[in-house]
Structures are given as C-alpha cells and as structure tokens.
C-alpha positions as CSV (number, residue, x, y, z in Angstrom):
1,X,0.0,0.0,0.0
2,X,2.7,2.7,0.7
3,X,4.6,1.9,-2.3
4,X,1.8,2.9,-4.3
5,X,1.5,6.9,-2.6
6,X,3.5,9.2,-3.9
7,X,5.9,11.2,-1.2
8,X,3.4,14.3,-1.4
9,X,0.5,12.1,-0.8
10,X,2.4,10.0,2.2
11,X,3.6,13.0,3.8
12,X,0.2,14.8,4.1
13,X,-1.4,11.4,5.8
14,X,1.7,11.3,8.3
15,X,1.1,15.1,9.2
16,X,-2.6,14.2,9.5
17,X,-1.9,11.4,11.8
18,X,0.8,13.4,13.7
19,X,-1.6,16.1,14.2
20,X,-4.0,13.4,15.3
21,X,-2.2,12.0,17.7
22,X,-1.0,15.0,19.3
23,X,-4.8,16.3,19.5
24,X,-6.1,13.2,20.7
25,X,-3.6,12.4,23.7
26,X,-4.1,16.6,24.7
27,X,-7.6,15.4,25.4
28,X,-7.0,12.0,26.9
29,X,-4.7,13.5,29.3
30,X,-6.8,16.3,30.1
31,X,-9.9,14.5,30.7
32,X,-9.1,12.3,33.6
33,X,-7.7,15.5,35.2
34,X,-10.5,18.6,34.1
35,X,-11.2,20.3,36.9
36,X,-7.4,20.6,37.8
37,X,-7.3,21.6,34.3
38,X,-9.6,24.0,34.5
39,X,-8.7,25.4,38.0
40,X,-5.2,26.3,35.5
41,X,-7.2,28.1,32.8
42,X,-8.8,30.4,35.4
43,X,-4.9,31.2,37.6
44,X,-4.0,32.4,34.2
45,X,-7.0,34.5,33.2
46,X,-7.5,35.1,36.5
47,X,-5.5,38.8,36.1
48,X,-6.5,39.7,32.6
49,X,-9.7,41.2,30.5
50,X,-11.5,37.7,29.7
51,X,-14.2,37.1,32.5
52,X,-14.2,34.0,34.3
53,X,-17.9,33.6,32.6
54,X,-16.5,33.1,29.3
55,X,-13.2,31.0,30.8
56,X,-14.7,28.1,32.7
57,X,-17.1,26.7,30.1
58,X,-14.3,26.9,27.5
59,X,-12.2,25.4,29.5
60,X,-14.1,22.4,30.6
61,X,-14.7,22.2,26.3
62,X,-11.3,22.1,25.4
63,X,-10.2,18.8,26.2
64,X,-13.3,17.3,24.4
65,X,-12.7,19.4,21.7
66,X,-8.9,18.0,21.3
67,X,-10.1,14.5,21.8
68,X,-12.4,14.8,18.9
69,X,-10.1,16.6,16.5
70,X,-7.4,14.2,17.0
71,X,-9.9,11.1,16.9
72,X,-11.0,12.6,13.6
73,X,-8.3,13.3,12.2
74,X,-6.9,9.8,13.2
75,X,-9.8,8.0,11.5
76,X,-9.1,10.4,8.6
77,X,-13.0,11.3,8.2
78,X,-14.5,14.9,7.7
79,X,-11.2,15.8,7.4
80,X,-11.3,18.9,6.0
81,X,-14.0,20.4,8.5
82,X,-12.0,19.2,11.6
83,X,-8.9,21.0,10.2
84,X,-11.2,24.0,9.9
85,X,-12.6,23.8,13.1
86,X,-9.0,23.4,14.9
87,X,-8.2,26.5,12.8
88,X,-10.8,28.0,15.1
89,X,-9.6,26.1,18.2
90,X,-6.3,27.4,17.4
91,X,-7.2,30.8,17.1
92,X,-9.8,31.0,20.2
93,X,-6.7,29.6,22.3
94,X,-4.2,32.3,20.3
95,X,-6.4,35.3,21.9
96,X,-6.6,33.7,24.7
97,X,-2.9,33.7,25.3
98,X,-2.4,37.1,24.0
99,X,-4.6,38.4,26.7
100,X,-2.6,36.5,29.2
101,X,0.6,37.9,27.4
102,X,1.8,34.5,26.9
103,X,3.5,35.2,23.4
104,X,6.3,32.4,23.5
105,X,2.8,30.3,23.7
106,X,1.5,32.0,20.9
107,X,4.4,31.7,19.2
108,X,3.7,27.8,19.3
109,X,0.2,28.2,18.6
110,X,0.9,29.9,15.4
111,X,3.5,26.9,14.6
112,X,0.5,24.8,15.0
113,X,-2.0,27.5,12.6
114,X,1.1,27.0,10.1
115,X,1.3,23.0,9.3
116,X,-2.8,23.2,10.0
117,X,-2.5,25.6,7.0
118,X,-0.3,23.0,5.3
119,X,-2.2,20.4,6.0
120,X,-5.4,21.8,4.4
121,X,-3.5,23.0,1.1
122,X,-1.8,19.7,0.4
123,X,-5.2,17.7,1.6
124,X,-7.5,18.5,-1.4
125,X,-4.7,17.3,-3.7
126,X,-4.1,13.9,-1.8
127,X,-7.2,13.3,-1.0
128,X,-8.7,10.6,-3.6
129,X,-5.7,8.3,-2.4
C-alpha cells in the first residue's frame, strides 16, 4: 500500500496522523484530570480582560474538543471540517494567550496555525488516495 503513494501524498497522511495524535492524547490526558485543568485556565485568566464567565465553560470544552479533533483526524473522516474547526480552536486559544501575554505560547500556537494551513493546502490534492 505505501509503495503505491507518492511522497506528497504519504507526507500529508503522516502530518494528519501526527496532528492526530497530538490532539487526541491533549484530550485523553486532560480529561481524567479537568477540573485541575480547569482550575489552571482560570490562575492564568484570572488577572487579565476575559471574565471567568467566558473562561470556565471553555475550558471544561477544550479537552473534548482536542479528543475529537485528534480522533477525527486519526480515523481520517471529515477531514477537512476538523482542520477547519481546529483552525478556530487554534485561534480562540491564540487570543486567549495574547490576553494572558503568553506570546512564547503564541508563538507555538501559530506553529500549529502553520502546518494546519499546510495540512489543508496539500489535503485536497491527496485526498482521492
């Protein structure tokens, strides 16, 4: 089966399954653990312009969110609307660390934004095989 993808095609499944991996294990780590998790999110909003109100039900989402994605993308099926909605994932927790002035954090996030963006473009080509 691998010998008959080309490199271009090979490389974007590996990304997709590295990307799912790494999404899915965020969530499966998180999950067992939310409300420490959570607890975390609201220390470090706890000082800046986003209300706790808005925080705590995001907070208690993301996990699930990251399971899903990564299950998703794992399983390879409506690909192309999970990579859109961890675009918004990515850039929900991207203004999120802004307003906590985390930028060597955002400076990762946008890492992420970037081989999302990669992902995406080299998908549609790849994606009968």
């Amino acid at each position: 089966m691998l010998n008959n993808l080309d490199n271009k095609t090979l490389a974007v499944h590996l990304l997709r399954i590295s990307f799912g991996i790494n999404y899915f294990f965020h969530g499966v780590v998180r999950i067992p653990n939310l409300n420490k998790f959570v607890r975390g999110m609201q220390d470090t909003f706890a000082d800046t312009l986003i209300p706790e109100i808005l925080v705590t039900p995001l907070a208690y989402a993301i996990p699930f969110a990251e399971l899903i994605i990564g299950l998703l993308l794992l399983l390879n099926k409506f690909t192309k609307e999970t990579i859109i909605a961890t675009f918004l994932l990515m850039n929900i927790l991207v203004i999120g660390c802004c307003f906590a002035q985390k930028w060597d954090v955002v400076g990762l996030q946008t890492t992420y934004i970037g081989f999302l963006f990669l992902l995406l473009y080299f998908m549609n080509d790849t994606a009968k095989s």
